[in-house]
C-alpha positions in Angstrom: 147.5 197.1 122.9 147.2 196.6 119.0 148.2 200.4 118.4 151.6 199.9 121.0 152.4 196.6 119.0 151.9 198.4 115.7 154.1 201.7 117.2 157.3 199.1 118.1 156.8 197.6 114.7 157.3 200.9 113.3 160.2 201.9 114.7 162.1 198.6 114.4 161.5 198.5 111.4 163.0 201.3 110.7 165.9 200.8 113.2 166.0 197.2 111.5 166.8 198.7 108.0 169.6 201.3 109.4 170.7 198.2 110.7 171.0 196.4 107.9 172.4 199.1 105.8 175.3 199.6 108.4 175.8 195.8 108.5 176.0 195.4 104.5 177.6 198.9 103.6 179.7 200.2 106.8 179.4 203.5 108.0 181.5 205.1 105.7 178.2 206.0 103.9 176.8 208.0 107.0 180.1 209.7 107.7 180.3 211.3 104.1 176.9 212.4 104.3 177.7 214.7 107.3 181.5 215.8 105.3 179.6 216.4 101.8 177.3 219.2 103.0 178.7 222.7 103.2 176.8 225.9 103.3 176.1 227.3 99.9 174.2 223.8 99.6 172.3 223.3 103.1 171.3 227.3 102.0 169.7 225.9 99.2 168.3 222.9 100.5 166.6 225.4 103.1 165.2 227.8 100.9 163.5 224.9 98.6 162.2 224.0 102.2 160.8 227.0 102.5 159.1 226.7 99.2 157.7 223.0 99.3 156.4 224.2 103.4 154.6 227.1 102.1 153.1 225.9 99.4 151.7 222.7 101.5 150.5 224.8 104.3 148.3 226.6 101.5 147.0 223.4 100.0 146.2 222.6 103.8 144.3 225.9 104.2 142.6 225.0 100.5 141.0 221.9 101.7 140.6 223.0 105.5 138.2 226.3 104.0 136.8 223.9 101.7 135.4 221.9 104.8 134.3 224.9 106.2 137.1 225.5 108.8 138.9 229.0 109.4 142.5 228.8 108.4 144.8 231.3 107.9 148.2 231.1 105.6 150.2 232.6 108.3 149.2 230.2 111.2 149.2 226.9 108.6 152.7 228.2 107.9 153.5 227.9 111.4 151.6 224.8 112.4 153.0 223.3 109.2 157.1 224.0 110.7 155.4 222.5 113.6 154.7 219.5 112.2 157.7 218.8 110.1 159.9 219.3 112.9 157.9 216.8 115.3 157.7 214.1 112.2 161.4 214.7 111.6 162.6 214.6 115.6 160.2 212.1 116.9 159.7 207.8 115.9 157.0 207.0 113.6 157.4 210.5 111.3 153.4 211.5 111.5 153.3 212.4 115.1 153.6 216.0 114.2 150.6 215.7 111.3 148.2 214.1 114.0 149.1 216.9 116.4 148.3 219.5 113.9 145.2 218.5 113.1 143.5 217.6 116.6 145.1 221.2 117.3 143.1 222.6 114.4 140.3 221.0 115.0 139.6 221.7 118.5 140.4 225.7 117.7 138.2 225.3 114.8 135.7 223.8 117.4 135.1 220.1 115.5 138.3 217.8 115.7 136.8 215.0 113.4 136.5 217.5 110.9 139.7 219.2 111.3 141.3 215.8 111.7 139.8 214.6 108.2 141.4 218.2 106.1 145.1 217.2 107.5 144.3 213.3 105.7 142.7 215.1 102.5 145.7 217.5 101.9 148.2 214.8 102.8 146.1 212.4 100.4 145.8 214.6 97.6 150.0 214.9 97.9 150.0 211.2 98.3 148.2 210.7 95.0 150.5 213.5 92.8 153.2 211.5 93.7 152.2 208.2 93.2 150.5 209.0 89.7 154.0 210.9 88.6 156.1 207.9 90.0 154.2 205.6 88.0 154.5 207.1 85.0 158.2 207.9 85.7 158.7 204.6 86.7 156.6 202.5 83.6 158.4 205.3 80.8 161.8 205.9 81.9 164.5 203.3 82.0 165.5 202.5 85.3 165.7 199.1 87.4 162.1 199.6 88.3 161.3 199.3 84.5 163.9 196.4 84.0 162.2 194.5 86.9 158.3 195.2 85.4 159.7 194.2 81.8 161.0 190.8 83.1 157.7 190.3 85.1 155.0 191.5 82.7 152.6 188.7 83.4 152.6 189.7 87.4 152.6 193.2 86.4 149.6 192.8 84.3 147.9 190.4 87.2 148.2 192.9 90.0 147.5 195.7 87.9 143.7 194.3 87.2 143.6 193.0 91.0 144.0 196.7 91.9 141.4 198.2 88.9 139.1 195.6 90.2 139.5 196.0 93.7 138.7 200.3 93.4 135.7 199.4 91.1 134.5 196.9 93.8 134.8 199.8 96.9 133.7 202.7 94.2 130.2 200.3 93.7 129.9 199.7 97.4 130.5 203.8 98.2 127.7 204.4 95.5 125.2 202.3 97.0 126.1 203.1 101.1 125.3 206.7 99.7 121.7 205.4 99.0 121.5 203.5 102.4 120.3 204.9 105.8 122.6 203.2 108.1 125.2 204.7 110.3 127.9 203.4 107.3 125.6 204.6 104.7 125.5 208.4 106.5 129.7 207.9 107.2 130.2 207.2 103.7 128.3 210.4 102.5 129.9 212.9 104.8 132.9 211.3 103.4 132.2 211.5 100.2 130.8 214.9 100.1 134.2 216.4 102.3 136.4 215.0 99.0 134.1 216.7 97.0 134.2 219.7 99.1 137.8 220.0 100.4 139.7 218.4 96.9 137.5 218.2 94.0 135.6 221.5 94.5 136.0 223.6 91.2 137.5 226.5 93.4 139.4 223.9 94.8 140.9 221.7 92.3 143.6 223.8 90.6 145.3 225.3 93.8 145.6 222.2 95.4 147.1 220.0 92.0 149.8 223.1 91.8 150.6 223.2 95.5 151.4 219.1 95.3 153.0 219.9 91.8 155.2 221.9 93.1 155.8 220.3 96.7 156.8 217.1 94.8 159.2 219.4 92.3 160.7 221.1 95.6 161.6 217.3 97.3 163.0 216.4 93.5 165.3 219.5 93.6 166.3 218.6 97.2 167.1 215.5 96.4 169.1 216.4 92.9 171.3 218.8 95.1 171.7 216.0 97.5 172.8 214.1 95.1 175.6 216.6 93.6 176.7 216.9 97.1 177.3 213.7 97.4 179.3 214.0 94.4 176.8 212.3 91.7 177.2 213.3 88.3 174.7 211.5 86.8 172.1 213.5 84.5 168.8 214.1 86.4 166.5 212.0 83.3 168.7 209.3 85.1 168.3 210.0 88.8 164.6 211.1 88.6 163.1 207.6 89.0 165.7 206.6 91.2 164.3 209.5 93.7 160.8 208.8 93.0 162.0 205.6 94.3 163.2 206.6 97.3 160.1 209.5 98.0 157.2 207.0 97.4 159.4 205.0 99.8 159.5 207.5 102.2 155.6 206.7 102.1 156.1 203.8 104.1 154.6 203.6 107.7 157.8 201.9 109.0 160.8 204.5 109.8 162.3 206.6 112.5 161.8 209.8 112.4 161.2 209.5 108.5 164.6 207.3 107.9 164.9 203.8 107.4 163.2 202.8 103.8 164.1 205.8 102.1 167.8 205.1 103.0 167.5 201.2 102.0 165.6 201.7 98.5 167.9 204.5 97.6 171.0 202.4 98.2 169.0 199.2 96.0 168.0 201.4 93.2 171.5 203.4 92.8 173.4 200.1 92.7 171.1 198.2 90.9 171.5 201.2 88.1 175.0 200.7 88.0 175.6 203.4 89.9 177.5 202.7 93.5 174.9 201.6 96.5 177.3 203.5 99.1 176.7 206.9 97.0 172.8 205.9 96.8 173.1 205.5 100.5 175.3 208.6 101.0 172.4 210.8 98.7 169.8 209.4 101.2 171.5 210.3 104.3 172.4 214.1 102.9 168.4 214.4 101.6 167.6 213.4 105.3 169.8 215.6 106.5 168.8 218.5 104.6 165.1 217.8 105.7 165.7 217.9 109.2 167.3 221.7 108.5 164.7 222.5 106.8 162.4 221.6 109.5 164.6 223.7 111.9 161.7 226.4 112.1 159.4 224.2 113.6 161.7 224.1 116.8 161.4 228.0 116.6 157.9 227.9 116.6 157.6 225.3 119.7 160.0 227.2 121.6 158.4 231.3 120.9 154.6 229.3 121.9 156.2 227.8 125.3 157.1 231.4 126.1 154.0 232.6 125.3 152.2 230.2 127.5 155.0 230.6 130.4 154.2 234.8 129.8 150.8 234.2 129.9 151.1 231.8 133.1 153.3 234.5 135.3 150.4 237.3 134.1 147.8 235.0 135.5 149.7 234.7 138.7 149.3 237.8 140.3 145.8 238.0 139.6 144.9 234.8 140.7 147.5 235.5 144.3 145.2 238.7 144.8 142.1 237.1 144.4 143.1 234.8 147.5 144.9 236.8 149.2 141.6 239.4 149.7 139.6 239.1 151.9 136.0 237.6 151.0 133.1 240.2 152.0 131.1 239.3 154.7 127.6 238.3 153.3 124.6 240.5 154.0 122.2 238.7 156.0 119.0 239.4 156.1 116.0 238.6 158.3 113.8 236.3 157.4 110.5 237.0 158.0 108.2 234.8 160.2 106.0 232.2 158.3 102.1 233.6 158.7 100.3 230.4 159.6 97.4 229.7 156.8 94.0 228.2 157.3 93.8 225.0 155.7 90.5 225.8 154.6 91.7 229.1 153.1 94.2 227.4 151.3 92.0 224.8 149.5 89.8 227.7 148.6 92.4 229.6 147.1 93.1 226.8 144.8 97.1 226.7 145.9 
């Protein structure tokens, strides 16, 4: 019951936020996205697709080897266009990861495991881009620094709240590890996969480059975005403004991966002085560039259900003939009669 309510909140959220945006902005917004793109530019926006999907299904097959799970680059690629296409045509936007990884795992033969390398390499993206929008955000002038500036003391507040809060879970996660309960043992197979899968020394460096350059290849999608939608604004100026809009695109409250990413996009553009219907615009073009870029996926889906369908006639035949014959008559043979055994001669015999 709690996961439907939590599924509907999701998606109205999201549908609440479109909502608003046409409401407060028209649709004049959404309409130019769809007349701005052309296809020199959606060319582009695919092939920096293709970059950001293959590096992320290698970070994937980094941490899934580092757990000790087969994974090749060619079938991550593949699952990966899977899953983009699922998050990007289905509510909620994660659909697609959580079928990857129960996939995985039950070919890898352990779905808790297989299920934990999709959260690790989607983590260890998380955290790149949260540690570069922070320092984008705290160094460069934008309205994100203008709003911190005039709030200091609350910055400063939450800021310790949040150091004191991670040195409060890292002390409990040191001394679970010592324990012997069933938390104790969860927390060191935890512990020991980040170890493992992310922080390994083999590790490490691949999977830091692969988010690197994942989080440069959304950037560059969203800076073409943005000159399609006819922004001329230097990139020092848009950058924060689009780590903006990706670390909102972080939020578990969207449709299909729109709704947030549209509404912060439109804030920070306008609140930069720049127009809000040309944030909204860039937002709507970047969306629409990621659901061509997840295009693949559908290729994928569609060449598999073949293959099953294939497979399913091939099976047919056989399985008709192996009815359709008829069964061989069992050999019966006689059974002989029972000898009848002294009782006596049987306790003797020590039966």
């Amino acid at each position: 019951m709690a996961r439907t309510v939590w599924a509907w909140a999701r998606v109205l959220g999201g549908a609440g936020i479109i909502a608003l945006l046409l409401w407060r902005l028209g649709t004049s917004a959404f309409l130019d996205g769809l007349r701005v793109i052309d296809g020199p530019t959606l060319l582009v926006a695919f092939l920096i697709g293709v970059a950001t999907t293959v590096f992320s299904a290698w970070r994937w097959c980094l941490v899934a080897r580092g757990l000790g799970l087969r994974l090749s680059l060619r079938a991550a690629v593949a699952d990966y266009y899977k899953a983009l296409f699922l998050n990007a045509a289905l509510p909620g936007g994660v659909l697609g990861d959580v079928d990857r990884a129960v996939r995985h795992g039950k070919d890898s033969g352990n779905v808790g495991r297989g299920v934990r390398a999709v959260v690790l390499e989607r983590t260890a993206g998380q955290v790149v881009l949260v540690g570069v929008g922070i320092t984008v955000l705290a160094t460069v002038p934008s309205p994100v620094l203008t709003q911190l500036k005039a709030h200091s003391t609350a910055v400063a507040v939450t800021i310790a709240a949040v150091l004191g809060t991670a040195a409060v879970v890292l002390a409990a996660c040191a001394r679970l590890r010592r324990g012997t309960s069933r938390w104790a043992r969860a927390a060191r197979t935890g512990l020991g996969e980040i170890r493992d899968g992310l922080l390994a020394r083999r590790n490490l460096p691949g999977v830091l480059l692969a988010s690197v350059v994942v989080l440069a290849g959304h950037l560059a999608t969203f800076v073409v975005a943005a000159r399609a939608a006819g922004s001329s604004a230097p990139v020092l100026r848009l950058a924060p403004l689009m780590l903006l809009a990706l670390l909102a695109m972080t939020l578990p409250v969207n449709i299909g991966g729109w709704g947030p990413r549209e509404g912060v996009t439109a804030w920070a553009f306008g609140a930069a002085g720049l127009s809000a219907t040309q944030g909204l615009t860039i937002a709507v073009v970047y969306g629409l560039f990621a659901f061509v870029a997840s295009l693949p996926g559908a290729a994928v889906l569609l060449a598999r259900a073949l293959q099953r369908a294939r497979a399913g006639r091939a099976a047919g035949p056989a399985a008709a003939t192996a009815v359709l014959m008829p069964a061989t008559a069992p050999v019966v043979r006689p059974v002989p009669e029972p000898v009848a055994v002294p009782v006596r001669q049987l306790a003797h015999s020590g039966a």
